[in-house]
C-alpha positions as CSV (number, residue, x, y, z in Angstrom):
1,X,-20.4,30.3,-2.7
2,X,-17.3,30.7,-0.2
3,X,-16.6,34.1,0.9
4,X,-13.5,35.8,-0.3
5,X,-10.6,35.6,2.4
6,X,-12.4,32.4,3.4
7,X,-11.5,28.7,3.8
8,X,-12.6,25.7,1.8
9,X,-10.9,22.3,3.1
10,X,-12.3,19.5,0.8
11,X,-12.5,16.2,2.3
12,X,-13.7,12.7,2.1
13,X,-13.5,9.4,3.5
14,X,-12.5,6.2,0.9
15,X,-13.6,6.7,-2.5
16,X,-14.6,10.4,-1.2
17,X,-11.2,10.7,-0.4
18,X,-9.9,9.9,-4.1
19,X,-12.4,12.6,-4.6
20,X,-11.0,14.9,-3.0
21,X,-7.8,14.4,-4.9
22,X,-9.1,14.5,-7.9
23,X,-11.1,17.6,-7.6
24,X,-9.4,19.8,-4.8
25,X,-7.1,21.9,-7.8
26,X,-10.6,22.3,-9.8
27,X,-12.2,23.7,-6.3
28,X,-8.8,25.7,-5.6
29,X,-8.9,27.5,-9.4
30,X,-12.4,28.5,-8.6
31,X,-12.3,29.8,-5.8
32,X,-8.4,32.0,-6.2
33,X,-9.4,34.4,-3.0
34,X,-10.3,31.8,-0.6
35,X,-7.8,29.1,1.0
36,X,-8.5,26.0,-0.1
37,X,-6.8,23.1,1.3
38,X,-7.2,19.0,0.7
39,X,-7.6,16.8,3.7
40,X,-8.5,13.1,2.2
41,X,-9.0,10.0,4.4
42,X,-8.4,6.4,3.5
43,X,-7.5,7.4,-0.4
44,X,-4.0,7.4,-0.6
45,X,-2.9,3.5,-1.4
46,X,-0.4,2.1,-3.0
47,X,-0.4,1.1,-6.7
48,X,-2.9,-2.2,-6.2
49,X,-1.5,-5.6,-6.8
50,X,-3.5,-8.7,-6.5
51,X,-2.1,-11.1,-4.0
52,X,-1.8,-14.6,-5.6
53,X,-1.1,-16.7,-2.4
54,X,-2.9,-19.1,-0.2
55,X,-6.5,-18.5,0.0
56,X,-6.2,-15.5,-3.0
57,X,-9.3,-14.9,-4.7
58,X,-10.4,-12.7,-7.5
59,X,-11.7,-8.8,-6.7
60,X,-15.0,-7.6,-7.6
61,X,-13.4,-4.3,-9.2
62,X,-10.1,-4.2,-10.8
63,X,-8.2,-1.5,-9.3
64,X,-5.1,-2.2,-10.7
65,X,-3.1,0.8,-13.0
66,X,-3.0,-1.6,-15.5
67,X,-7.0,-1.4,-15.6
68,X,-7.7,2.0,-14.8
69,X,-8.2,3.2,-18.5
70,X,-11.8,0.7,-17.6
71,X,-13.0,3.3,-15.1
72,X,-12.2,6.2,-17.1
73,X,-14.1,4.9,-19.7
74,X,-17.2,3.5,-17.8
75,X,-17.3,6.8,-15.4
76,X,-16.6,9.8,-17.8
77,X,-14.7,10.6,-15.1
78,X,-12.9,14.3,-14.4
79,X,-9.1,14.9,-15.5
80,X,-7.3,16.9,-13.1
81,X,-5.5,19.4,-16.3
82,X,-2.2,19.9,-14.6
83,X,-1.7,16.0,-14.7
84,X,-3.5,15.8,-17.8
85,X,-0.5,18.0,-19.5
86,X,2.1,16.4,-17.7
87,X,1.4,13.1,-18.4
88,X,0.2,13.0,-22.1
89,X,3.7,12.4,-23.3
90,X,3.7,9.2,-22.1
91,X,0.4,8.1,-22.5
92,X,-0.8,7.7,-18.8
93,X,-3.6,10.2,-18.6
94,X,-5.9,7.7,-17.6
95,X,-3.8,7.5,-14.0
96,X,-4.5,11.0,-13.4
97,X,-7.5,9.9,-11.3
98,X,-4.7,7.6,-8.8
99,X,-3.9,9.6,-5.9
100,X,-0.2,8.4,-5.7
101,X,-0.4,9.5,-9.6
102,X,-1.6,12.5,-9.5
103,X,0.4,13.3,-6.1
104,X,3.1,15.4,-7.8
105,X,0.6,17.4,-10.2
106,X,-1.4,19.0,-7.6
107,X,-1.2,22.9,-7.0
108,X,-3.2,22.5,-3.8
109,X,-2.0,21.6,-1.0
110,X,-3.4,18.6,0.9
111,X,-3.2,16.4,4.6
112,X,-3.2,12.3,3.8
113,X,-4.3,10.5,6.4
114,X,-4.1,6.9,5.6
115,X,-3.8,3.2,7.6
116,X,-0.2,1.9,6.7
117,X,-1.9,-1.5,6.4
118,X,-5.4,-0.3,5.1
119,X,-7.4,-3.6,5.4
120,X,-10.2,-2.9,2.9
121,X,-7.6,-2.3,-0.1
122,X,-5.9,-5.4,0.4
123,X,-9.2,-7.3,1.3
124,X,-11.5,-5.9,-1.1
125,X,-9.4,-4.8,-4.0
126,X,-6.1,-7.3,-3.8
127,X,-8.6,-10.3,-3.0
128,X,-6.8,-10.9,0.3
129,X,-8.6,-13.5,2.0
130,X,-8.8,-11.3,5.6
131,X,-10.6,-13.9,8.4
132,X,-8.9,-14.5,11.3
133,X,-7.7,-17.3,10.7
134,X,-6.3,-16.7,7.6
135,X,-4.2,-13.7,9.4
136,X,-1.9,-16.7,10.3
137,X,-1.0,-17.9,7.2
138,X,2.7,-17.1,6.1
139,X,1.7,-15.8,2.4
140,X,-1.1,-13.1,3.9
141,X,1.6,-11.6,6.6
142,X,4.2,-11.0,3.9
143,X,1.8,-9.9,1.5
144,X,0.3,-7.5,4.4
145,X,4.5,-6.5,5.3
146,X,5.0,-5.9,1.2
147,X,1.6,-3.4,1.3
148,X,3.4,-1.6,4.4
149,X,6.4,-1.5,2.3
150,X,5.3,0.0,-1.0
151,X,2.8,2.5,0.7
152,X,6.1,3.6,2.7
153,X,7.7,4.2,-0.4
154,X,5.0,6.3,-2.1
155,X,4.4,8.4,1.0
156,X,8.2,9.1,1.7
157,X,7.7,12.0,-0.7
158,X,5.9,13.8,1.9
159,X,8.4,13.8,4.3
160,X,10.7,16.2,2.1
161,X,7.3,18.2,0.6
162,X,6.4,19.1,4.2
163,X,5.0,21.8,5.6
164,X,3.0,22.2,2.2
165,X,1.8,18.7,2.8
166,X,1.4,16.9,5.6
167,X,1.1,13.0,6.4
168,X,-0.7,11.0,9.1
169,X,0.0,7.1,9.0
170,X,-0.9,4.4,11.4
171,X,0.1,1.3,11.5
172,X,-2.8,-0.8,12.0
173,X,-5.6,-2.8,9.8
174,X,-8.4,-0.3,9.3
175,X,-9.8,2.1,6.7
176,X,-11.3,5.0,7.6
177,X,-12.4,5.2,11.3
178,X,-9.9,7.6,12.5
179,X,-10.9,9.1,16.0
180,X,-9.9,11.2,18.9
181,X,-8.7,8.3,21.0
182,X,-7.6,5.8,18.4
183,X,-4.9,5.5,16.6
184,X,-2.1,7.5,17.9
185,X,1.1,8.5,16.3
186,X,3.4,9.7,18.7
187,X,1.1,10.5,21.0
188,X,-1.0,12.5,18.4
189,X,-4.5,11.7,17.0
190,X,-5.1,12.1,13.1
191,X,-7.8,15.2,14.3
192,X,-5.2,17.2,16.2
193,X,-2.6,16.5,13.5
194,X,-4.2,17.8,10.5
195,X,-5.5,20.9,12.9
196,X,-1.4,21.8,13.5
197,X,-1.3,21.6,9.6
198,X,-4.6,23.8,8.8
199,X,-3.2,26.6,11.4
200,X,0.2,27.0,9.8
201,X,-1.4,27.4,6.3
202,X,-4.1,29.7,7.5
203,X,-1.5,31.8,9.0
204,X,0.5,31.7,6.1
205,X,-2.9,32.6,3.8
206,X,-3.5,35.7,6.1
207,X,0.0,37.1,5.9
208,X,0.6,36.2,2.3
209,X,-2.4,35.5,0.3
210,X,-3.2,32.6,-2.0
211,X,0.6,32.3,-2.5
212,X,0.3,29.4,-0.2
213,X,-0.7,27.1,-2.4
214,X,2.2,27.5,-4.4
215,X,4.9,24.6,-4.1
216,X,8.0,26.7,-3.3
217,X,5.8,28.9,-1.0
218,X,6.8,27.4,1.8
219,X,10.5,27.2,3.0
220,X,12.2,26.2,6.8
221,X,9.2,25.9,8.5
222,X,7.3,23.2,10.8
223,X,6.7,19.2,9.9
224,X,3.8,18.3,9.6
225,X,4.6,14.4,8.9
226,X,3.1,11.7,11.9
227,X,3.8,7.9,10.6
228,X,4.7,4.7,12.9
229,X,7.7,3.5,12.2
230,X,7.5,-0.8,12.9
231,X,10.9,-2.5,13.9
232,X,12.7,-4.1,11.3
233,X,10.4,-2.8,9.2
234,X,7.7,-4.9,9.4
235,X,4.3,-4.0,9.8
236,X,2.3,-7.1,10.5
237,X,1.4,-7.7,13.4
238,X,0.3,-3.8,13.3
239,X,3.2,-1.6,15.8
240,X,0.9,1.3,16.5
241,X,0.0,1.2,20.2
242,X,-3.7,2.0,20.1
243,X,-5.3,0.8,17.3
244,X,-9.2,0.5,16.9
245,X,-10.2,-2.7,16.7
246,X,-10.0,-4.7,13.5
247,X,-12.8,-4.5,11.1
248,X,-15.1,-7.5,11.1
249,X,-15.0,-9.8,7.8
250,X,-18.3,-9.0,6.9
251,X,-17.5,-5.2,7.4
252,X,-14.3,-6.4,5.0
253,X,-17.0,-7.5,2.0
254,X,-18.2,-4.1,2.0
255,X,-20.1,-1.3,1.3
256,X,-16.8,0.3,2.2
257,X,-18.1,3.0,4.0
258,X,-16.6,2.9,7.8
């Protein structure tokens, strides 16, 4: 049981990081003396689309919106309520377990750090074929440039929701294995970034209480948004300047763990 006056960041890698979506309000309600704070890696995609071109095949799951009520069902999962309520006119509910869903409902505050191009959503869940080889074909580099595209889109709401939320986004094929050396934006590892982003909401949570996790708690105040910009907006080949190396196919096939 957390402390009062103490901090909870809940966090998680992947499907862990969907997790930590799903469940960091829940944490946040039960715990109303404590700071709680979201920090999810690798959980933030776009909506999933299955790519249809050269070399496509078919996904193991279906991750697609259009499919989600599936996983509801078969998992029991949990309904964050704030979505829940917000939603239920329009009979969506069952997206209240997508991150870029469920994005606006959240009371909590939370730091995304996600791959622009995150290789094991378009190779596992989109049924990108993801070999090398196939990395040359004209269909797989649009399809990768599109992905860029529409996870630039979701994410540019945290560029004006900042410094409640904050963003880390590299432009490279990986997943989860963000490090001290590798990637950088601007010059900034995904560590130190969300560090900057914990300080100035533990500084606001000792001079003003829990009234930090309120959305118009925070006014002028530092950005907290790092994301690689690609010229021309393309995003294939990756632009970020140190990327770790690209995840083997076999790596690609899962368990999706690194």
């Amino acid at each position: 049981m957390a402390m009062p006056g103490s901090t909870v960041i809940l966090s998680g890698g992947s499907a862990g990081g969907i997790g930590a979506f799903n469940n960091v309000d829940f944490v946040a309600d039960k715990l109303p003396n404590s700071l709680v704070l979201g920090a999810p890696v690798g959980g933030f995609p776009p909506e999933v689309n299955w790519y249809t071109g050269k070399g496509s095949t078919v996904p193991d799951e279906d991750a697609r919106d259009s499919s989600f009520w599936k996983n509801e069902a078969f998992w029991g999962s949990y309904q964050q309520e704030k979505c829940v309520a917000e939603l239920s006119p329009v009979n969506e509910t069952d997206l209240c377990t997508v991150p870029y869903r469920l994005y606006d409902h959240l009371k909590t505050p939370v730091f995304i750090v996600e791959a622009i191009t995150d290789a094991v959503v378009m190779c596992g869940f989109e049924g990108l074929p993801c070999k090398p080889e196939d990395l040359l074909l004209a269909d797989v580099r649009d399809f990768i440039d599109d992905y860029a595209a529409n996870f630039t889109q979701s994410a540019a709401r945290l560029f004006t929701d900042t410094p409640r939320n904050g963003l880390f986004a590299a432009s490279c094929l990986m997943h989860t294995g963000f490090e001290l050396t590798e990637p950088l934006v601007n010059g900034t590892n995904a560590i130190d970034a969300t560090f900057e982003w914990y300080k100035y909401h533990a500084e606001q949570f000792q001079n003003k209480g829990t009234a930090t996790r309120h959305r118009d708690s925070a006014k002028a105040s530092p950005n907290f948004v790092w994301m690689d910009t690609c010229k021309d907006g393309k995003y294939f080949p990756p632009c970020d300047a140190k990327c770790p190396p690209t995840p083997t196919e076999d790596e690609l096939s899962g368990p999706y763990i690194f």
